[in-house]
N, C-alpha and C positions, 0 to 999 in steps of 0.2 A: 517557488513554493516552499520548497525543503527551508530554505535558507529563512524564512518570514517563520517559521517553525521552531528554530532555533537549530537544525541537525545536519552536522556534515555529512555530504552524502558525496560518493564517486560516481559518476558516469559512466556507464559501461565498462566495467571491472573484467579483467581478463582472471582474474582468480579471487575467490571470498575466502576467508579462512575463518572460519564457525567450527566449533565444533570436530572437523572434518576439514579437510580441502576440497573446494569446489571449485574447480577446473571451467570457467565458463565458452573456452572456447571449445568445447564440447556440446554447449550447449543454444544452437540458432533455428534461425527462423528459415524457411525452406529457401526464400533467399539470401542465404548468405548472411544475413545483417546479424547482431546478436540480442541474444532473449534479453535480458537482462540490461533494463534501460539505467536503471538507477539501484543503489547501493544504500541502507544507513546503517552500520554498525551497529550504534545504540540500541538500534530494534530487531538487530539480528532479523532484515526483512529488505526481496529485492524487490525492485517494481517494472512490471513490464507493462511499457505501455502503445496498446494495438488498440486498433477499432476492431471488436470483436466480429462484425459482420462481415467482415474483411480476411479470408485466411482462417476463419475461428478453431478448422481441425490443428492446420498447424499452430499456433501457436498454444493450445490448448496442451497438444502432443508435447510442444517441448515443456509447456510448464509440469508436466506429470514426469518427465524425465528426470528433471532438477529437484521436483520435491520430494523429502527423505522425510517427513515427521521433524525436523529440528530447525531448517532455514523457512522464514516466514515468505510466502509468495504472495505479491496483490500485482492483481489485472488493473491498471486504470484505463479504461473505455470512454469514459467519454466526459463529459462537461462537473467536474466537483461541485457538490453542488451540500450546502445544510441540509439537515434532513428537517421533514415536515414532522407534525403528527402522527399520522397513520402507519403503524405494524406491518402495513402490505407494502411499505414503501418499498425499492430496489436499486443501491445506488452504481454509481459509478465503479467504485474503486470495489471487486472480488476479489474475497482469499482464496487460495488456491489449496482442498485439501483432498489430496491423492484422488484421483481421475473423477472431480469434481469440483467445477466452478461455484463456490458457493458464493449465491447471491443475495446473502443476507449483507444489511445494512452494515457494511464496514465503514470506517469514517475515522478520523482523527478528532480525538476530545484534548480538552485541555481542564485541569481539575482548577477549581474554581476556589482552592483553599490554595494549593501551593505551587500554583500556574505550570504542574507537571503536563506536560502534552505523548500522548499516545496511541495506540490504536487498536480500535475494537467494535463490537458491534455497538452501534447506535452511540457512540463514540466513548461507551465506558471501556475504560483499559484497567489495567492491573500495574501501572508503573509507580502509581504512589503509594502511600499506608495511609492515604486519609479515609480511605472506604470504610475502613473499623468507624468510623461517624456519620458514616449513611452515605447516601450517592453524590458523588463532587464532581461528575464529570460535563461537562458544558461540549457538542458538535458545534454550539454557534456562537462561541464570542467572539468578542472584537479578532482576537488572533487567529483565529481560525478560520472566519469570515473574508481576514485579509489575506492570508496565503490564498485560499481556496480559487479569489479574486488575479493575483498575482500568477499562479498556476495557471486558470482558465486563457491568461492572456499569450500564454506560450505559444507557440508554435512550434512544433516538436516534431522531426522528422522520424518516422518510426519504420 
């Protein structure tokens, strides 16, 4: 999925250096395995990914561990998915902000002026300067559609 996005991403990183050094073999899941599935520098953001209903204290616990206000945390739960219409929607992918899963529409956009891709809620992000022209960010084009597609077909041992 990373990769149909255009973003080098690491695998389970034994240390992030943001800001800070993050030490992740500090940081696991009650069994052993570790939090931190994926890495993308670019977005200074790691991604862990559980079935929430599965373990949800621990893995909630370690994410509140790791997060400090500066490294981006997202839950991915379950099946990526475009978002709809509707304001109530609740996706897949939570950001994780201090001992709260928030489950507002997180999503990857891609701006439709200068094919910048990012993430944010209901997938407007902040990575380009096209916004000074009004809202450029597209959750569902072709690129975004394909990763999303690409991702869903993983099989991920978590």
């Amino acid at each position: 999925m990373f990769d149909a996005l255009g973003f080098a991403w690491e695998y389970r990183p034994d240390v992030i250096e943001y800001i800070t050094t993050y030490d992740l073999r500090e940081h696991r899941r009650a069994n052993g395995s570790p939090l931190v599935d994926f890495y993308i520098a670019e977005l200074h953001s790691a991604f862990v990914v559980s079935p929430l209903d599965v373990g949800e204290e621990d893995i909630l616990g370690a994410c509140d561990a790791l997060y400090d206000g500066c490294l981006s945390v997202f839950i991915l739960s379950d099946e990526l998915c475009v978002l709809g219409g509707s304001p109530e929607w609740r996706g897949a992918m939570r950001a994780w902000h201090e001992v709260d899963a928030d489950e507002g529409a997180y999503t990857f956009g891609e701006c439709s002026l200068c094919g910048t891709v990012g993430i944010g809620q209901f997938g407007e992000h902040r990575r380009c300067d096209c916004l000074a022209v009004g809202p450029c960010c597209a959750s569902d084009s072709p690129r975004i559609c394909a990763a999303y597609a690409a991702g869903n077909a993983l099989d991920i041992d978590t």
